[in-house]
C-alpha positions as a printed NumPy array, in Angstrom:
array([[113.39 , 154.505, 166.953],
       [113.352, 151.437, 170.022],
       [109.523, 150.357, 169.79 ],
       [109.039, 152.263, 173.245],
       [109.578, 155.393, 171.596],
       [107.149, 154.824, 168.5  ],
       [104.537, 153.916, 171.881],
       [105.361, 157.119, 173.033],
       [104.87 , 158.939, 169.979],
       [101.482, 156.741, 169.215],
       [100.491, 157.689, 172.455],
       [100.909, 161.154, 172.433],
       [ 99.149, 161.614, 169.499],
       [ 96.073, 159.82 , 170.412],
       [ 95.511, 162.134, 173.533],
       [ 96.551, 164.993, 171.279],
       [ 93.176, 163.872, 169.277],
       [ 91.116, 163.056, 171.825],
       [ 90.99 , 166.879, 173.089],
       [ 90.042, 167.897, 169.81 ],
       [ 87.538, 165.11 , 168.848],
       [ 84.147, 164.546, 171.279],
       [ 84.787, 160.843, 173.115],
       [ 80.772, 160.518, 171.779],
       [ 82.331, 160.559, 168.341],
       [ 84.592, 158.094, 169.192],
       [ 82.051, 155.696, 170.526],
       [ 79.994, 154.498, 167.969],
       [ 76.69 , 153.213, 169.979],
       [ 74.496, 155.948, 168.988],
       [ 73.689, 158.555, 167.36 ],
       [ 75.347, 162.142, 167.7  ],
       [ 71.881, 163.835, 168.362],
       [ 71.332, 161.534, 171.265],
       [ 74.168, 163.205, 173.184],
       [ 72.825, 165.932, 175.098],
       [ 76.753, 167.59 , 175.123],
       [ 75.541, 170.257, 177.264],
       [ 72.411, 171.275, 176.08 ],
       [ 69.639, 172.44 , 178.823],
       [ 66.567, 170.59 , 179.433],
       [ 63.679, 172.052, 177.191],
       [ 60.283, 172.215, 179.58 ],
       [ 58.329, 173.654, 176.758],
       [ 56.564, 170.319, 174.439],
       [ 55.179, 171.548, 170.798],
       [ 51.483, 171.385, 170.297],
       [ 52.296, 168.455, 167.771],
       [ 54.827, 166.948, 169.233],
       [ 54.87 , 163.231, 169.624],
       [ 56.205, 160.879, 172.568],
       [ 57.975, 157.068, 172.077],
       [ 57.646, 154.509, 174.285],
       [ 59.339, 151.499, 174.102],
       [ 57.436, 148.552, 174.309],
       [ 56.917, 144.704, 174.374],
       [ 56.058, 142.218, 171.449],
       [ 52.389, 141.255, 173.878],
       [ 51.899, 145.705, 174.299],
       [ 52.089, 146.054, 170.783],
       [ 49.678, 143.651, 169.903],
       [ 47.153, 145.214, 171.807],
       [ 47.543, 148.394, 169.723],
       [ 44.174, 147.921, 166.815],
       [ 44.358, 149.423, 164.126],
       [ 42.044, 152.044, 164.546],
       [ 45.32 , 153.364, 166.881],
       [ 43.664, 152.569, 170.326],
       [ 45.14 , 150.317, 172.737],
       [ 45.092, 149.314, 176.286],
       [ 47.934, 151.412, 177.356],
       [ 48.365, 149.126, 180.373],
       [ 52.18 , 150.171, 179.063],
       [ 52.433, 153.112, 180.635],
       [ 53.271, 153.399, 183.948],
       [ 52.056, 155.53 , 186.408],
       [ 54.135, 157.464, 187.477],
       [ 57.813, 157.859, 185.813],
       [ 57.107, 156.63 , 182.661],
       [ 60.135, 157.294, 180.514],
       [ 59.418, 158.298, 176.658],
       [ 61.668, 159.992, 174.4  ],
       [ 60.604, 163.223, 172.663],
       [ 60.481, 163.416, 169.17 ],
       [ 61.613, 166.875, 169.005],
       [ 64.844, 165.472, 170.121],
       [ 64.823, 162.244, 168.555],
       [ 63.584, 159.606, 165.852],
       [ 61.462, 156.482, 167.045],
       [ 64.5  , 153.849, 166.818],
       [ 66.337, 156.168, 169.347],
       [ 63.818, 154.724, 172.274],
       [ 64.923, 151.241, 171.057],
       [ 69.527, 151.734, 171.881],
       [ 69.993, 150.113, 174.957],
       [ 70.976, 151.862, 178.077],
       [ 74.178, 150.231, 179.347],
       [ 73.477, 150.773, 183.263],
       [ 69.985, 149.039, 182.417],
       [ 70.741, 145.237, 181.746],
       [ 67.061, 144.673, 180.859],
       [ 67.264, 147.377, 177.819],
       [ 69.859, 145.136, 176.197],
       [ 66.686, 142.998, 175.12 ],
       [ 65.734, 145.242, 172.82 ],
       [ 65.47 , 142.956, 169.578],
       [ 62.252, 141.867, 171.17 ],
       [ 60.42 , 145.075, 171.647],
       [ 58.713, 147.389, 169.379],
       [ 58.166, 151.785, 169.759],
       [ 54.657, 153.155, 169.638],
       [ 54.258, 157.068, 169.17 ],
       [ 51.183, 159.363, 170.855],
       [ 51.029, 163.119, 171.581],
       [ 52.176, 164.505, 174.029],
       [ 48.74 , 166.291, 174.953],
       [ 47.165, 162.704, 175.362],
       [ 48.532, 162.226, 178.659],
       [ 46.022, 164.003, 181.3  ],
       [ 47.305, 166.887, 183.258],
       [ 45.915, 165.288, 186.808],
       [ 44.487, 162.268, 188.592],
       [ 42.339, 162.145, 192.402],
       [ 43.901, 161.52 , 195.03 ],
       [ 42.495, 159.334, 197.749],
       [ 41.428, 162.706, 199.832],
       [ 39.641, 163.707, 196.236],
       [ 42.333, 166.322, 195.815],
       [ 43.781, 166.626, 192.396],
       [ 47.544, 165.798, 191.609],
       [ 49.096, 167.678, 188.994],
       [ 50.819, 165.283, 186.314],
       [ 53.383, 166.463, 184.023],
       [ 55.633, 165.365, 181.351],
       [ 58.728, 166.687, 182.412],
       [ 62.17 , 166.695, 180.079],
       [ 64.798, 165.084, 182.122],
       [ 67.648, 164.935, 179.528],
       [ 70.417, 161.998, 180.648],
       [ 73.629, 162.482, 179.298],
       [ 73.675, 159.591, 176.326],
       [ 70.086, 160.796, 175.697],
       [ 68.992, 163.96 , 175.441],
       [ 65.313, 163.328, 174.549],
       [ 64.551, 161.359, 177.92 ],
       [ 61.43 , 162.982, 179.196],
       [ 59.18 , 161.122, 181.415],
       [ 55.874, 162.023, 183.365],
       [ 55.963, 162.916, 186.89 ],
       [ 53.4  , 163.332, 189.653],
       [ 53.29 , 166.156, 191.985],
       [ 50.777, 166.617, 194.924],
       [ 50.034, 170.112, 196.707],
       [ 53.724, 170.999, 194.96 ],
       [ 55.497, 167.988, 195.659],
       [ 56.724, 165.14 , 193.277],
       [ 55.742, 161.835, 194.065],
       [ 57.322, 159.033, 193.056],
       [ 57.071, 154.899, 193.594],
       [ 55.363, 153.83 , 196.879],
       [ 54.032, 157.797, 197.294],
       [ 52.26 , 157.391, 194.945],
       [ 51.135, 154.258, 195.335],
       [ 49.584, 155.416, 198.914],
       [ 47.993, 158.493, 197.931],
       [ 46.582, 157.485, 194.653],
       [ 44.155, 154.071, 194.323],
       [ 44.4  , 151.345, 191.797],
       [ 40.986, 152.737, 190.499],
       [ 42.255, 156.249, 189.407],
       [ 45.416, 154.977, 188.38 ],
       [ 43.69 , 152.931, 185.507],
       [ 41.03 , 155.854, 184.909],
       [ 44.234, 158.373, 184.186],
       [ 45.422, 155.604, 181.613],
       [ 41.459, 155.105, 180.705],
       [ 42.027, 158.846, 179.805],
       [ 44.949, 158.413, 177.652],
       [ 43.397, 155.58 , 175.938],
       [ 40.487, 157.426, 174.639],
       [ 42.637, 160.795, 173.859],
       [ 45.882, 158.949, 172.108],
       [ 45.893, 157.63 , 168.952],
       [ 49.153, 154.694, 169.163],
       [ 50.647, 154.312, 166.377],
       [ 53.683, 151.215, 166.127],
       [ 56.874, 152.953, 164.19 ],
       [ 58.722, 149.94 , 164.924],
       [ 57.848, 146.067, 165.128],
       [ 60.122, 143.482, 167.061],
       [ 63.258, 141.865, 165.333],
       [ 61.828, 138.571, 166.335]])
């Protein structure tokens, strides 16, 4: 057989494979649970479940070890955690390829609270309450992404919305609140 034809042949059977194997098996960048390989999003948190976040080497030194912290970390809004009903604390820690500053992760450390630490709504500036959720919003190479959202008379906010209808005050009273509820606890300490 001419070395075209064994190409052939190779070739053939490597797409012959391919339809029977998952392409997420054949990468090897994370974990098979982290696929969400069409699974729905899951709305519905556990009573003890627990949320990562992903955090710097100066963040995690201002967890004590009583388990409060600052939790400047946490943005408001869009935070991104990942759930630990769908996941295990060095999940938060693979990099996202279409993120280039995720690929730094070597340097950053995963700190675990409940989910029921982060408070259900902050004033707005017209001292009307916004609702905030923590919303599952599976991506496809990670099923556990959940992050919180803000909505305001049934509308989600995001960015410079918020920004404009919420002030720098109750922003930092919201993560005031989580500070007192959450107990952090680091599952994972920088590489370096």
């Amino acid at each position: 057989m001419s070395s075209t034809g064994w190409q052939l042949l190779l070739r053939k059977l490597w797409i012959s494979y391919c339809r029977f194997v998952p392409w997420c098996l054949l990468r090897c960048d994370r974990p098979w649970r982290m696929y969400r390989r069409g699974r729905d999003p899951v709305q519905e948190f556990g009573a003890k479940e627990r949320l990562y976040l992903r955090v710097s080497r100066a963040d995690l030194a201002s967890v004590r070890p009583d388990g409060t912290a600052d939790a400047n970390f946490i943005k408001f809004p869009d935070q991104s955690f990942n759930r630990s009903g769908f996941s295990e604390p060095i999940d938060a820690l693979i990099p996202d390829p279409a993120v280039e500053r995720s690929k730094r992760w070597y340097s950053l450390g995963v700190v675990e609270f409940p989910v029921a630490a982060i408070p259900p709504e902050v004033t707005s500036r017209q001292a009307v309450p916004c609702k905030v959720r923590v919303v599952h919003d599976p991506y496809d190479i990670n099923f556990a992404h959940s992050e919180t959202r803000v909505y305001f008379q049934g509308q989600r906010l995001s960015g410079a919305g918020t920004d404009e209808l919420t002030t720098k005050v109750e922003r930092m009273k919201w993560r005031l609140r989580i500070r007192q509820d959450a107990r952090f606890k680091t599952v994972l300490a920088p590489l370096r």
